[in-house]
N, C-alpha and C positions, 0 to 999 in steps of 0.2 A: 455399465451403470455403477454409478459410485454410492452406496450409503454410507450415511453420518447417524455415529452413533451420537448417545445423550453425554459419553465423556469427551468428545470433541475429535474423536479417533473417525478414520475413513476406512471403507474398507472397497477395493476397486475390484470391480467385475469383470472388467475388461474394457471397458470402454473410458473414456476420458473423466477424466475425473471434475471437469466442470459442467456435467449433463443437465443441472437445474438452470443452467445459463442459457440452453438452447430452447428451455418451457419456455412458454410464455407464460410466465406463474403471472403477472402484473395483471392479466385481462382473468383473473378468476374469482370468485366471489370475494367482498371487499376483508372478509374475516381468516379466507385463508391468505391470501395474495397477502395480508400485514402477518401471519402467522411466520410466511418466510423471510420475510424479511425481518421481522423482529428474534428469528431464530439465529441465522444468519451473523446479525450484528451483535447479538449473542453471543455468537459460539467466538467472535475476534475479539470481539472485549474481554472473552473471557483466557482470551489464549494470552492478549498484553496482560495479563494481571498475573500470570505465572511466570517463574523461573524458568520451569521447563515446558514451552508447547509440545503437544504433541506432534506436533510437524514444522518445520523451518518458517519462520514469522514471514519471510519474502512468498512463502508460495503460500501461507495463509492468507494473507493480503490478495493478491490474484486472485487467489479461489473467492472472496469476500466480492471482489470489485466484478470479477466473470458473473458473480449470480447476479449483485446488484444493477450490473450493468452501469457501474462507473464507482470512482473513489471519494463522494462526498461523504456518504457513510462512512466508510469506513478511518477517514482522514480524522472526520467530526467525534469517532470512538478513540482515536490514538491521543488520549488524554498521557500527561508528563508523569512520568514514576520512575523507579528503579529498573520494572521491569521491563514498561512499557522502552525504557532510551536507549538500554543495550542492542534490543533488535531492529531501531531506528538506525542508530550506528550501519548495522549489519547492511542493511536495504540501501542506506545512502549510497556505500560502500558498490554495493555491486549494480546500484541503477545513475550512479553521478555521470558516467561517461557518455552512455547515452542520452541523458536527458539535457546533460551540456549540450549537447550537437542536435537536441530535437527529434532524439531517434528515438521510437519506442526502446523500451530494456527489453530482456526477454520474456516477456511474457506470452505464454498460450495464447490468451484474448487479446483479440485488437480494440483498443481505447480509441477513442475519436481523439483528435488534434485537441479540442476542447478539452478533454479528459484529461491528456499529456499537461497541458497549461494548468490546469486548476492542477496535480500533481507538482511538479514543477513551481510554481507560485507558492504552494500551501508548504512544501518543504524549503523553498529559499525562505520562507519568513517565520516559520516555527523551530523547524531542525536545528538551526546553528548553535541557538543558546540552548539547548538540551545535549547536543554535542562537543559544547564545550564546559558545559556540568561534569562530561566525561572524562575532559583534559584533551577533547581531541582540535585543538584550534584549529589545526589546518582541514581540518576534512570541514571545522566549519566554516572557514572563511569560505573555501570549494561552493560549499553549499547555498553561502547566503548570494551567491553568484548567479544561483536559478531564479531566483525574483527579478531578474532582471532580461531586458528583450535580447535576444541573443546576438546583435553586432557588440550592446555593450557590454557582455558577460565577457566577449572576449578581446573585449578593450581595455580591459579594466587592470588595473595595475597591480592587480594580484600576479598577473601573467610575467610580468617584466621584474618579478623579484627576483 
């Protein structure tokens, strides 16, 4: 059993650490089942708004998308700032190669194919130009590649420079 404290800290019991993911919090009364989720998108908004999270932004993410049961929330909180673009950076960084080839990343939870897409989609067409706020062109050009269906991500003439 995993608890979350009020400072955004985990503390694991032993068991996995996305144990709200396997509730069925959604079929509970309509005032708690919004309690977790507005907790939840909470605690990730609150983590993009610091320099330092308490725990790596990529498995913050996970943990947000495991409870939610998918990444609209969480996509829809990753509003643009300083702090919020360094750990977008980071996540491109370690989920581009899979999500080029339509492979989940590693993540614990399995995302539906849907889930992969609206990820994929919502990062080719938001990331690039916050990534390249950063100076990082090429990891955005990389990126702006996932809005795209995947014969022509890898037709596309970025490939052949």
């Amino acid at each position: 059993m995993c608890a979350r404290h009020g400072d955004g800290t985990l503390e694991d019991a032993g068991f996995a650490p996305h144990g709200l993911s396997q509730a069925d919090w959604r079929s509970w009364p309509g005032p708690q089942a919004r309690a977790v989720e507005t907790f939840v998108r909470a605690w990730w908004r609150a983590a993009l708004g610091t320099a330092e999270p308490p725990y790596p932004v990529p498995d913050m993410f996970e943990t947000a998308c495991a409870i939610l049961g998918g990444v609209t929330g969480p996509l829809a909180d990753w509003s643009p700032g300083p702090e919020a673009d360094a750990p977008l950076a980071t996540c491109v960084r370690q989920w581009l190669d899979d999500l080029m080839a339509d492979r989940r990343p590693g993540f614990l939870w399995e995302p539906s194919a849907a889930t992969l897409t609206e990820l994929r989609t919502w990062l080719g067409e938001h990331a690039p130009a916050r990534l390249r706020s950063l100076g990082m062109t090429d990891l955005a050009d990389r990126t702006a590649l996932l809005a795209l269906p995947y014969d022509a991500r890898w037709n596309d003439p970025y490939w052949s420079r």
